[in-house]
KEKE-3310 file (N, C-alpha, C; in steps of 0.2 Angstrom, whole numbers, plus 5000, padded with zeros to 4 digits):
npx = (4954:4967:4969:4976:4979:4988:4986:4972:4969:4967:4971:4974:4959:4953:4958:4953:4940:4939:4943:4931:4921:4928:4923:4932:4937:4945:4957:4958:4971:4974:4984:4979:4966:4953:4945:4950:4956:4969:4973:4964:4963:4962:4963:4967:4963:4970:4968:4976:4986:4985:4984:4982:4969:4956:4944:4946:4938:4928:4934:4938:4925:4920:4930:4937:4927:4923:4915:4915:4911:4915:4922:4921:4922:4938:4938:4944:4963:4975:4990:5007:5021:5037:5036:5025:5009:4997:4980:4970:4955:4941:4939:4948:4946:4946:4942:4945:4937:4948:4945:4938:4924:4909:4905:4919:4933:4938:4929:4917:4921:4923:4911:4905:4910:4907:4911:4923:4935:4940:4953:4957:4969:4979:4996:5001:5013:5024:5034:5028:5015:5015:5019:5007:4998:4992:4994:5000:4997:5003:4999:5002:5006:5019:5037:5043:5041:5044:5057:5064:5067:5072:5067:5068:5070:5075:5065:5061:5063:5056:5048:5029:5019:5003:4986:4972:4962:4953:4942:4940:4936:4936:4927:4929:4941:4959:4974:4991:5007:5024:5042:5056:5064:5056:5050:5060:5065:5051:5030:5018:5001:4983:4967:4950:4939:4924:4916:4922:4932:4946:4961:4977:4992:5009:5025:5040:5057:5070:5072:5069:5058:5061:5066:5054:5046:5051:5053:5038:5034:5042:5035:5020:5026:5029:5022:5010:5000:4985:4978:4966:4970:4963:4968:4981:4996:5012:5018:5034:5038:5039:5046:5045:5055:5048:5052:5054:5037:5030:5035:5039:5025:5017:5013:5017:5005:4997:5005:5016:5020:5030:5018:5015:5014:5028:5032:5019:5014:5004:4995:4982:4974:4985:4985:4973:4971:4984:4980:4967:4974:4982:4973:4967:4977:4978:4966:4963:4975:4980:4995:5004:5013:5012:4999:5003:5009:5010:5007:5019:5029:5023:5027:5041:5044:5038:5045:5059:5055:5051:5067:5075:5067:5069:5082:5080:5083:5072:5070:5066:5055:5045:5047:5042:5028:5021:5022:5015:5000:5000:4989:4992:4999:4993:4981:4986:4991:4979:4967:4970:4972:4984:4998:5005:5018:5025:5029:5036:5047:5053:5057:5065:5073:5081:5086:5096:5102:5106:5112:5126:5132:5135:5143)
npy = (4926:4920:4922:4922:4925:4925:4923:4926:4938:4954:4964:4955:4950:4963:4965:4954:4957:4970:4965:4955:4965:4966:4957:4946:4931:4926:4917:4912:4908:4902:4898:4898:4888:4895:4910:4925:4932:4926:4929:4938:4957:4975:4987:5001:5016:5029:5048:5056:5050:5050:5059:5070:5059:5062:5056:5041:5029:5033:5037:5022:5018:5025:5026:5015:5007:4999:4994:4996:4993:5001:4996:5008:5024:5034:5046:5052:5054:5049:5051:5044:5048:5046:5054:5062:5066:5067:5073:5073:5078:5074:5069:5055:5046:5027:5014:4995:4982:4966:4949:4933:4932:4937:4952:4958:4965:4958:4946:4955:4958:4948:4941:4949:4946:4936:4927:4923:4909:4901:4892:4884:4880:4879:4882:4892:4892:4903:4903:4893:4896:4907:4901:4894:4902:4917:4930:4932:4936:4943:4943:4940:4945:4945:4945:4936:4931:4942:4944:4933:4937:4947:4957:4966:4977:4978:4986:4988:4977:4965:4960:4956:4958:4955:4955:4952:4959:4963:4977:4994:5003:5017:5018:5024:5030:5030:5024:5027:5021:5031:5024:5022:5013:5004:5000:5001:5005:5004:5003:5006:5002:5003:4999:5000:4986:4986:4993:4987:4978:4975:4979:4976:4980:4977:4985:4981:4984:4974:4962:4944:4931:4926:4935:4947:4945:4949:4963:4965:4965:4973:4984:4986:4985:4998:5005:5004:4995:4984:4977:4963:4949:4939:4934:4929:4933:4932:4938:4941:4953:4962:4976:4984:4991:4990:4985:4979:4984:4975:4960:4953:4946:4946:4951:4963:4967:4975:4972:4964:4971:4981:4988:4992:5008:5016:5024:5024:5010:5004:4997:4995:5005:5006:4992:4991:4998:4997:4982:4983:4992:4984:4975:4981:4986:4973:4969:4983:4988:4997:5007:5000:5006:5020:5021:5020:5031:5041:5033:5028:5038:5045:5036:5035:5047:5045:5036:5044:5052:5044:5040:5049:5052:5038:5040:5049:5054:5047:5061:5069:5063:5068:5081:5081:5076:5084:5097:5093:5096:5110:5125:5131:5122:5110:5113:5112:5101:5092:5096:5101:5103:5098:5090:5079:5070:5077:5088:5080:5074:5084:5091:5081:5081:5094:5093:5081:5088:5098:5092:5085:5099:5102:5092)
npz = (4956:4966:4984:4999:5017:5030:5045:5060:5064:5070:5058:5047:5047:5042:5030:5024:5025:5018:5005:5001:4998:4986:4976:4979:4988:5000:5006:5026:5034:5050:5064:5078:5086:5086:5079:5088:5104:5114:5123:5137:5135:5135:5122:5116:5106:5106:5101:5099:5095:5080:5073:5056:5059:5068:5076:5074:5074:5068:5054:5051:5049:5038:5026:5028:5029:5038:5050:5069:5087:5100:5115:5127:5129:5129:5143:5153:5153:5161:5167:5173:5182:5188:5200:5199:5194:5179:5175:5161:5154:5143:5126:5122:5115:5111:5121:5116:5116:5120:5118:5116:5117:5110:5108:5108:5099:5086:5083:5080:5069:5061:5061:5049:5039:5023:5014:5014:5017:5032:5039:5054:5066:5056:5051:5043:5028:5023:5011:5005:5003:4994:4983:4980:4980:4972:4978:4993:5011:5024:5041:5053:5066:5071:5069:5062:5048:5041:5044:5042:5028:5025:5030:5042:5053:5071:5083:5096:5110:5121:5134:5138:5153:5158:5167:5172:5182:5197:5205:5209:5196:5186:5174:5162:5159:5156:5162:5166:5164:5167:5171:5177:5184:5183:5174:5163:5146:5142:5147:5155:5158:5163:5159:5159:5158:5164:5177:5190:5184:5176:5163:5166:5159:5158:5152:5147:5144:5135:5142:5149:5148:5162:5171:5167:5177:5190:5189:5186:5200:5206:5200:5204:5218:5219:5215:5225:5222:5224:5219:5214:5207:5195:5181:5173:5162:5149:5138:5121:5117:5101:5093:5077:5061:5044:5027:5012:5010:5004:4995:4980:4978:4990:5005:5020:5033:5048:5063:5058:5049:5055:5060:5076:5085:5088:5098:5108:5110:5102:5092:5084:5073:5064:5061:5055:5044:5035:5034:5024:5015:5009:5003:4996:4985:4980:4975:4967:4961:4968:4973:4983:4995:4993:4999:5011:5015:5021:5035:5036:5037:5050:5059:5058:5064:5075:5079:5081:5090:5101:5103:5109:5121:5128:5134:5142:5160:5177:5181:5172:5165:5174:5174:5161:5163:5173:5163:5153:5160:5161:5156:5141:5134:5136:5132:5116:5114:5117:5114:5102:5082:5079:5075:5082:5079:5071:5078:5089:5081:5078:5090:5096:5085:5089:5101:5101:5094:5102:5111:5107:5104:5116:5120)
capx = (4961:4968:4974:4980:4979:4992:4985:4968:4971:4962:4972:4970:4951:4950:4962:4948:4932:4937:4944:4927:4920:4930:4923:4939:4935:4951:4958:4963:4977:4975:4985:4977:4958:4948:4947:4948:4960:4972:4973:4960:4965:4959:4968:4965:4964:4971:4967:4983:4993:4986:4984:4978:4963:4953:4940:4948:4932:4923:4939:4934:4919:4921:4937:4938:4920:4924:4911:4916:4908:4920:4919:4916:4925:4942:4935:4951:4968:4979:4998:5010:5028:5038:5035:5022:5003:4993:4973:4967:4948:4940:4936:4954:4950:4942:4944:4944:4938:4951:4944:4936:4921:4906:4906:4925:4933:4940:4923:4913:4922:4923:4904:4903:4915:4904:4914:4931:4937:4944:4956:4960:4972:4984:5001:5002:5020:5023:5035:5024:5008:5017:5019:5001:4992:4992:4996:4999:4996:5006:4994:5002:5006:5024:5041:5048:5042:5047:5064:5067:5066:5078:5065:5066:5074:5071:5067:5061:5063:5055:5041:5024:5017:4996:4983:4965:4960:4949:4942:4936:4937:4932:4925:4931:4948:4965:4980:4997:5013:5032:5046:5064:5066:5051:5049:5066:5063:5045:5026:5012:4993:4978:4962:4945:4935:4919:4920:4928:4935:4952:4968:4986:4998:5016:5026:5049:5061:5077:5072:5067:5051:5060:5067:5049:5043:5053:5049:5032:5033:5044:5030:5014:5024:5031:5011:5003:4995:4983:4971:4965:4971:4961:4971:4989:4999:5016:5022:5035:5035:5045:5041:5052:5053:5049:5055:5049:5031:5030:5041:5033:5015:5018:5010:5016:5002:4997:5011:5021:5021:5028:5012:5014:5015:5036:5030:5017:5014:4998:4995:4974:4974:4986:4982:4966:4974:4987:4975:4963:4978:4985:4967:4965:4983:4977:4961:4961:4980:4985:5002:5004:5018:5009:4993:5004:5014:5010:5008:5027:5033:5022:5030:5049:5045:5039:5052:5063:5056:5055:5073:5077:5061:5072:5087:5080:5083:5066:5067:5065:5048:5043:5046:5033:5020:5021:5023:5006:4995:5001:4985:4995:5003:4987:4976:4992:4992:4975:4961:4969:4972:4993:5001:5011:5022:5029:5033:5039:5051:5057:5060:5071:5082:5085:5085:5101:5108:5110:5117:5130:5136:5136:5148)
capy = (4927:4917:4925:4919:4929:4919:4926:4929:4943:4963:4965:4950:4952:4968:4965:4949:4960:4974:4961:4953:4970:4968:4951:4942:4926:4924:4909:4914:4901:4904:4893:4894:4881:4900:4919:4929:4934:4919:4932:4945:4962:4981:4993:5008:5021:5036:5053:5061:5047:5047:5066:5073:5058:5064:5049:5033:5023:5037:5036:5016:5018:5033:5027:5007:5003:4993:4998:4992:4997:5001:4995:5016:5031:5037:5053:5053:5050:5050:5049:5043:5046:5044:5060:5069:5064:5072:5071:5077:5077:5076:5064:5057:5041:5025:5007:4991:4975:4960:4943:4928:4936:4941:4961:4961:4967:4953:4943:4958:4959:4940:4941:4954:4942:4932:4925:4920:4903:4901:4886:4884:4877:4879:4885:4895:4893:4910:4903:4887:4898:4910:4897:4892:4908:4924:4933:4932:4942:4940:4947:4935:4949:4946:4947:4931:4931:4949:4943:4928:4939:4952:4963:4966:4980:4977:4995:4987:4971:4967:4957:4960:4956:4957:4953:4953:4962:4967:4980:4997:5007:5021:5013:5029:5033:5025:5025:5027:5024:5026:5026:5017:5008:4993:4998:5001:5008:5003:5007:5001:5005:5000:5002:4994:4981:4989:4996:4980:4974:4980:4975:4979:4978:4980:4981:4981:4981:4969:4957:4939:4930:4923:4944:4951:4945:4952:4972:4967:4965:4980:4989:4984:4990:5005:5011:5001:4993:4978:4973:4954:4946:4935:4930:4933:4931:4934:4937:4943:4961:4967:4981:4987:4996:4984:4987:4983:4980:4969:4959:4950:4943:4943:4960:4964:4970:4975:4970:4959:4977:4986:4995:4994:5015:5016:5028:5024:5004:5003:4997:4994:5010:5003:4986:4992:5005:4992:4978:4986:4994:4978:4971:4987:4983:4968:4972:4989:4990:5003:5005:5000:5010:5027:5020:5020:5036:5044:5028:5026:5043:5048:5028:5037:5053:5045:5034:5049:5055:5038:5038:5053:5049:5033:5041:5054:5050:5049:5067:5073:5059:5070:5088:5082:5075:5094:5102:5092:5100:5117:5125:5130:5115:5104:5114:5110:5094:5087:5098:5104:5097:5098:5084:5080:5067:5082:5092:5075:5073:5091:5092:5077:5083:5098:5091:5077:5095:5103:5088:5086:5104:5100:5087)
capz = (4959:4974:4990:5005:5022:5036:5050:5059:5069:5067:5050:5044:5043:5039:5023:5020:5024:5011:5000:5000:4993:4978:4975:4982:4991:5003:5013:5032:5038:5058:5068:5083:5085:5087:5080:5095:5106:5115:5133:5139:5138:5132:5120:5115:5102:5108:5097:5101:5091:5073:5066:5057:5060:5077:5077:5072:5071:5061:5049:5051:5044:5031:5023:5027:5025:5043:5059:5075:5093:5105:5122:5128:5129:5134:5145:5157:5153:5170:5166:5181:5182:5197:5209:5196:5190:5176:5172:5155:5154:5137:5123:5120:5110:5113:5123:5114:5119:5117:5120:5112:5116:5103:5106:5105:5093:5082:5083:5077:5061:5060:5060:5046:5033:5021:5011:5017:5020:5036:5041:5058:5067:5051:5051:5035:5025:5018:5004:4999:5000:4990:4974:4978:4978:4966:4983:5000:5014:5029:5046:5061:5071:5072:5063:5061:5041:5038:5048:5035:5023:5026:5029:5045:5059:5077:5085:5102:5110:5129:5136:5141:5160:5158:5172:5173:5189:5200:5209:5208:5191:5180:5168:5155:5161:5155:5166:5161:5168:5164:5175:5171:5188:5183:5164:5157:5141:5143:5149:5158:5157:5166:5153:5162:5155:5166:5184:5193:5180:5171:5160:5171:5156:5162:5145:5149:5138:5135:5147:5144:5152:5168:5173:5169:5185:5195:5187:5190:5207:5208:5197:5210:5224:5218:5212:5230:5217:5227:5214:5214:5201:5191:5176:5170:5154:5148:5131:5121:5113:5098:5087:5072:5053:5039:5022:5009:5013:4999:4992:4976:4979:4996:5009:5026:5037:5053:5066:5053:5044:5059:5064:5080:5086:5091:5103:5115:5106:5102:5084:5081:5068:5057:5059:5049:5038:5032:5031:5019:5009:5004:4999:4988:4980:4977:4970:4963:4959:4968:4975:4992:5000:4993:5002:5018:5015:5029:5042:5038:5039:5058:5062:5057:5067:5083:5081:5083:5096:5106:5107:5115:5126:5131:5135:5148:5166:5178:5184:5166:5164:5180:5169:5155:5165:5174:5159:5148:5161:5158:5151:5132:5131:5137:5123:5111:5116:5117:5110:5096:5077:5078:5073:5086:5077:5068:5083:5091:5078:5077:5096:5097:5084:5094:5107:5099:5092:5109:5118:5102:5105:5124:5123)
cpx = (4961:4972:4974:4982:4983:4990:4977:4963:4967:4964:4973:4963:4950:4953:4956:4941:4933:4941:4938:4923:4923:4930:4928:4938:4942:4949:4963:4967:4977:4977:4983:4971:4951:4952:4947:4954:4963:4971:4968:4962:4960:4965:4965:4967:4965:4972:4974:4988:4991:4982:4984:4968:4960:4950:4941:4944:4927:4927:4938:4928:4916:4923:4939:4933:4922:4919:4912:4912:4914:4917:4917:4922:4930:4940:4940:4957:4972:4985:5001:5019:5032:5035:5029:5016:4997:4986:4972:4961:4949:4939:4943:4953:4945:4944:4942:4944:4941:4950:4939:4928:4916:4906:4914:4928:4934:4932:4919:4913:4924:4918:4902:4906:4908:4904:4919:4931:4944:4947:4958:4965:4976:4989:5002:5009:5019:5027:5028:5019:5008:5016:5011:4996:4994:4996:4993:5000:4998:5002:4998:5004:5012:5028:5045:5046:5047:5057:5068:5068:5070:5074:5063:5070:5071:5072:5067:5061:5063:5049:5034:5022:5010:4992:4977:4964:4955:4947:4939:4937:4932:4932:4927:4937:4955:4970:4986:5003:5020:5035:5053:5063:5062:5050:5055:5063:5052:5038:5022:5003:4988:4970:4956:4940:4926:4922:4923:4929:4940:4957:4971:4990:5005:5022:5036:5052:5070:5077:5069:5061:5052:5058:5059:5045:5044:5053:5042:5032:5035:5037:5022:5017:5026:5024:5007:4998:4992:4975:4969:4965:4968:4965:4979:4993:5005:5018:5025:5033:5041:5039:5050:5049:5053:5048:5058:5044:5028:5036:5038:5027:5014:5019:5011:5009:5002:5002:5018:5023:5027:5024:5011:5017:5024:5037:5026:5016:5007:4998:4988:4974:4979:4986:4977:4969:4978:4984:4972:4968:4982:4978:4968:4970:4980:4972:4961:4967:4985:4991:5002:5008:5016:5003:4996:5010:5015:5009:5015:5031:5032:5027:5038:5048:5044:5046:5059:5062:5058:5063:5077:5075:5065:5077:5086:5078:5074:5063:5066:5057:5045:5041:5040:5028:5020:5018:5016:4999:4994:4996:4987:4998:4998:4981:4978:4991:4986:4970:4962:4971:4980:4995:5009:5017:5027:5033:5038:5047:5055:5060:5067:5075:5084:5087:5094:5105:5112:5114:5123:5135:5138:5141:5153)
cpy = (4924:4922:4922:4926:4922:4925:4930:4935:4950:4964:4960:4950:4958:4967:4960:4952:4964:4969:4957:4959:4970:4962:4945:4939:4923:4918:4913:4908:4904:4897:4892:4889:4887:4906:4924:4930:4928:4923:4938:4950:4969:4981:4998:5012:5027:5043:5056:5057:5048:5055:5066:5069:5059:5057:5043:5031:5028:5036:5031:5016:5021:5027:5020:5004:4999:4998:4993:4998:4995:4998:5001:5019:5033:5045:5055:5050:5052:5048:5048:5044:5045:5049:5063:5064:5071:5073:5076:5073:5079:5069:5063:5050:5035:5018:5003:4987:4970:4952:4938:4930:4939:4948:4961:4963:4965:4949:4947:4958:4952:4940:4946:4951:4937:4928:4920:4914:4903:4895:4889:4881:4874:4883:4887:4895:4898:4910:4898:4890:4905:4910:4896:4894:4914:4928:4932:4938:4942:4946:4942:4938:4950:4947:4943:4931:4938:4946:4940:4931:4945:4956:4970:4973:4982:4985:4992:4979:4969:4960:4959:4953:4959:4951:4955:4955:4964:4971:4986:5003:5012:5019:5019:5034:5027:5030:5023:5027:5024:5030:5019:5013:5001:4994:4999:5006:5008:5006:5004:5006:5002:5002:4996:4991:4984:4992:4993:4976:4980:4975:4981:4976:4983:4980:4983:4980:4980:4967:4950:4938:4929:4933:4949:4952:4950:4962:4971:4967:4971:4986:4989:4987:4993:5008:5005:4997:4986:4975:4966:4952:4938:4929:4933:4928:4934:4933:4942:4948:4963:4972:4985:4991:4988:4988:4982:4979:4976:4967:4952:4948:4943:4950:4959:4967:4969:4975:4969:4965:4982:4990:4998:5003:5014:5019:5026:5014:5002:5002:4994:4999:5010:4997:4986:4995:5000:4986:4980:4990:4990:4976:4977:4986:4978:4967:4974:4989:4995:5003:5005:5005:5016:5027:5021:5026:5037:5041:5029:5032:5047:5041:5032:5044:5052:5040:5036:5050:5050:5037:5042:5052:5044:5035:5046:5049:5052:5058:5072:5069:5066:5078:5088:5081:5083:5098:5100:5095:5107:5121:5128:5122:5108:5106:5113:5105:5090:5089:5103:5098:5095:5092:5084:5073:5072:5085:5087:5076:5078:5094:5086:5078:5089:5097:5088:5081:5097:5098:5086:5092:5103:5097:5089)
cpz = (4966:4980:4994:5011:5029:5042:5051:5063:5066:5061:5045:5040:5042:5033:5020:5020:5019:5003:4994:4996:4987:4975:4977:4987:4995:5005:5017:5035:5045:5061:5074:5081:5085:5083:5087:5097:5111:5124:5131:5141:5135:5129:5120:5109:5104:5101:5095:5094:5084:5070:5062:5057:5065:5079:5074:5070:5065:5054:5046:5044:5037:5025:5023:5025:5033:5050:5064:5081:5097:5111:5128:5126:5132:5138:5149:5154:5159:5167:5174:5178:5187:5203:5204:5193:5187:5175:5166:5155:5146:5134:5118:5115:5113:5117:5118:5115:5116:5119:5116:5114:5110:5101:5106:5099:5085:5081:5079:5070:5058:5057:5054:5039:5032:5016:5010:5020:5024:5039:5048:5060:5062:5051:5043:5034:5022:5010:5002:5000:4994:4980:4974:4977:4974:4972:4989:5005:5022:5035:5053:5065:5076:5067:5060:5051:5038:5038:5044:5030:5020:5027:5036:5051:5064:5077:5095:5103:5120:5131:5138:5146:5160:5165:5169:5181:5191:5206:5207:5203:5188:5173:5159:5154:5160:5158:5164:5165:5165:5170:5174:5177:5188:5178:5159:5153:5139:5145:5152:5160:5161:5162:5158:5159:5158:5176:5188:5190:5174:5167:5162:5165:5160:5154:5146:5144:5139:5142:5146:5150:5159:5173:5175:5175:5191:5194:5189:5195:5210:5206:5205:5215:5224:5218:5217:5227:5220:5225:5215:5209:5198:5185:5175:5163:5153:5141:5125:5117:5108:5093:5083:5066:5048:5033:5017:5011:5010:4995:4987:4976:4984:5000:5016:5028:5043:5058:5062:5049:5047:5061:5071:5082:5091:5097:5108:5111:5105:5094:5079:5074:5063:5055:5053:5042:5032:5030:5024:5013:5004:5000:4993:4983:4978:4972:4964:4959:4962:4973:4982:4998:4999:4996:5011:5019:5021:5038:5044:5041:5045:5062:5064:5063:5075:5086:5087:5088:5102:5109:5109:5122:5130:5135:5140:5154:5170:5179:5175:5162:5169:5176:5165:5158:5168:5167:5156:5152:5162:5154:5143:5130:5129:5131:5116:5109:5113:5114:5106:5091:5078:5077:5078:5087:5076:5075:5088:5088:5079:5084:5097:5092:5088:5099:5106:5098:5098:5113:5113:5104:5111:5127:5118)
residu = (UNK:UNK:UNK:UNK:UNK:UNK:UNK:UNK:UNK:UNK:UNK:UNK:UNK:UNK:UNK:UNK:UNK:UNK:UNK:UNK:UNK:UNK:UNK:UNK:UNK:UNK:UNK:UNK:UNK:UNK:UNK:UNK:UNK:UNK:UNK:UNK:UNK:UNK:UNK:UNK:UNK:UNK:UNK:UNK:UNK:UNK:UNK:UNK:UNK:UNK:UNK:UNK:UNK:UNK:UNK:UNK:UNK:UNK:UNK:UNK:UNK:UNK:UNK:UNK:UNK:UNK:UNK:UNK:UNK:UNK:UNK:UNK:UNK:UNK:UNK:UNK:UNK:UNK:UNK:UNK:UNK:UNK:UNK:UNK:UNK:UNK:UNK:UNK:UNK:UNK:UNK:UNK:UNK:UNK:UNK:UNK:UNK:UNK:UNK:UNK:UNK:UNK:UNK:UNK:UNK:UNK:UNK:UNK:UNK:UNK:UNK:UNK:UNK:UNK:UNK:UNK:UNK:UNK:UNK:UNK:UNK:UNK:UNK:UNK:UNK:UNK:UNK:UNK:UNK:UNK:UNK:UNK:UNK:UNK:UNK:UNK:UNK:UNK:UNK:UNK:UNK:UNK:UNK:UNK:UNK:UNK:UNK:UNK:UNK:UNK:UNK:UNK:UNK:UNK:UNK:UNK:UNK:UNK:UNK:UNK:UNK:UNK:UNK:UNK:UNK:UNK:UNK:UNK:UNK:UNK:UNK:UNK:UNK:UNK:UNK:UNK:UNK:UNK:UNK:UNK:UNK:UNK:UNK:UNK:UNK:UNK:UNK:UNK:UNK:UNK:UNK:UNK:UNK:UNK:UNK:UNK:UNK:UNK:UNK:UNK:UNK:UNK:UNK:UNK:UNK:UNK:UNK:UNK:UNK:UNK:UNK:UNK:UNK:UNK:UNK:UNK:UNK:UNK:UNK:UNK:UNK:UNK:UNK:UNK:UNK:UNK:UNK:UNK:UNK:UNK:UNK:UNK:UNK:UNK:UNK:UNK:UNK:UNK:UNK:UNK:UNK:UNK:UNK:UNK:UNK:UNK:UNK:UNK:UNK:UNK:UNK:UNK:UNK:UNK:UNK:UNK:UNK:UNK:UNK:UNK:UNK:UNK:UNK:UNK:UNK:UNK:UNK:UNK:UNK:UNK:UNK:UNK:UNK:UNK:UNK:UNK:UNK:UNK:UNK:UNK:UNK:UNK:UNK:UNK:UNK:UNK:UNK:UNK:UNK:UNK:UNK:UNK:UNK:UNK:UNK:UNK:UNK:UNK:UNK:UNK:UNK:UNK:UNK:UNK:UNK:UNK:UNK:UNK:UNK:UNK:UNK:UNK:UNK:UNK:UNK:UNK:UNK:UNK:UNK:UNK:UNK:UNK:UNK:UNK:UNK:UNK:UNK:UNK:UNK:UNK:UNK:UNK:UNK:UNK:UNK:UNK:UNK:UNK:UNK:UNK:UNK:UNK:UNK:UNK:UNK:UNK:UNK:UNK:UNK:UNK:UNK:UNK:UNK:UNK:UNK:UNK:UNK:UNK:UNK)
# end
């Protein structure tokens, strides 16, 4: 069997590491000259987003077969909105290192492939790899193939404004901002690489790369923010629904899939999920879009929620942060199982209902 992996990004190789499990000797087409990451930043896996899994990495390891090390422990999350700041203590998920880097995370699972031929510095054609593989499996982490393909519906569309900083950090604490006057629709996080050293993502939307400048500056001196910037990077950000996730021999995943979370945009946990569920289609047989039942339908719920969440003004960002340190809401919230896509979703239709009769 030939396969074809265009992209050599987190879902990419994890689609080729459990591929290799099933004797399947992929080819990676990776357009850049490296595996790794092109800018230095963090993400994260936060617990909250993916219910009813708790531990990402243990679900990783269980149920992908794929073992990664984090780079530590969410143990604080700090929320900001404009007049209102939250702390939830507790074990909320975990950081992940992105850089060309051997303990990051991409490199680790690079090194764990024993099989897979990987081309660099090749731009993969998705039709003409199409005719010249059994199946292709598109991982490049954006949406221009989906897009070609009619398969695609923007949900967001913005840029990201990232730095390397320095200064002094809790090396186990993620911080979080929204507020409409320098994010728009958007959000902005600060995750630390060790104690003086962090990733300042600014992420805006419906702005192009000249505009975002000038949010970030607004953003740094709305939050006194006076870090020393090391490195910076700009680039742009969409995230949508993709439908269908296959269209003959040929597998969205990861990004290219829509994975990124519609909600908070974080998309490592279905990067893998989707990875490893096209290899098993391709393998095993089994049906792809019932492998990703429930990615698609928490995707559809936080969506929902999302677009209420947009449409409120700041002083109602200022109510939730208030309100998630409420101790019911906060034990609802963070240190229970509840699936809090479901209750996302189920708030924003009411939410749509009330302002409906309103008007």
């Amino acid at each position: 069997m030939k396969a074809a992996i265009i992209g050599g990004g987190f879902s990419g190789l994890c689609c080729a590491h459990e591929m290799e499990r099933y004797g399947i000797q992929p080819v990676i087409f990776e357009r850049k000259s490296f595996i790794g990451e092109p800018v230095n930043h963090v993400t994260s896996i936060i617990s909250i987003s993916h219910r009813p899994v708790y531990d990402a990495l243990k679900y990783y390891k269980k149920q992908l077969n794929i073992d990664i090390k984090p780079l530590g422990l969410i143990r604080r999350l700090i929320h900001h909105s404009p007049h209102m700041t939250s702390e939830i203590k507790g074990i909320h998920g975990y950081l992940l290192k992105n850089t060309a880097d051997a303990d990051s995370t991409k490199i680790q699972l690079l090194s764990q492939l024993k099989s897979t031929e990987i081309r660099l510095s090749v731009l993969g054609d998705c039709k003409k790899l199409s005719n010249e593989y059994d199946y292709v499996v598109v991982a490049t982490g954006n949406y221009a193939e989906a897009q070609e393909l009619g398969a695609w519906q923007e949900w967001f569309k913005g840029m990201v404004r990232g730095a390397v900083v320095q200064g002094d950090f809790d090396p186990e604490a993620l911080i979080m901002w929204i507020n409409k006057d320098y994010l728009k629709d958007g959000y902005a996080y600060l995750a630390p690489f060790s104690r003086s050293k962090a990733s300042l993502i600014l992420v805006v939307s419906d702005v192009n790369e000249r505009e975002v400048d000038h949010y970030w500056e607004l953003f740094l001196d709305a939050e006194n923010i006076r870090y020393t910037i090391i490195e910076e990077f700009k680039l742009e950000h969409r995230a949508g629904y993709v439908y269908p996730l296959r269209i003959g021999n040929t597998f969205f995943i990861g990004n290219s899939a829509g994975g990124l979370d519609p909600f908070l945009g974080f998309g490592h946990f279905n990067a893998a999920v989707t990875g490893v569920a096209a290899a098993r289609s391709i393998a095993a047989g089994l049906d792809y879009n019932r492998q990703l039942k429930q990615i698609i339908k928490r995707n559809l719920e936080m969506r929902q929620f999302r677009k209420v969440f947009d449409n409120m003004p700041n002083k109602d960002y200022d109510r939730i942060i208030t309100a998630i340190c409420l101790p019911g809401i906060k034990q609802l919230l963070y240190h229970s199982p509840v699936n809090i896509s479901k209750i996302g979703a189920f708030l924003s239709k009411f939410i749509l209902q009330k302002d409906k009769l309103g008007r």
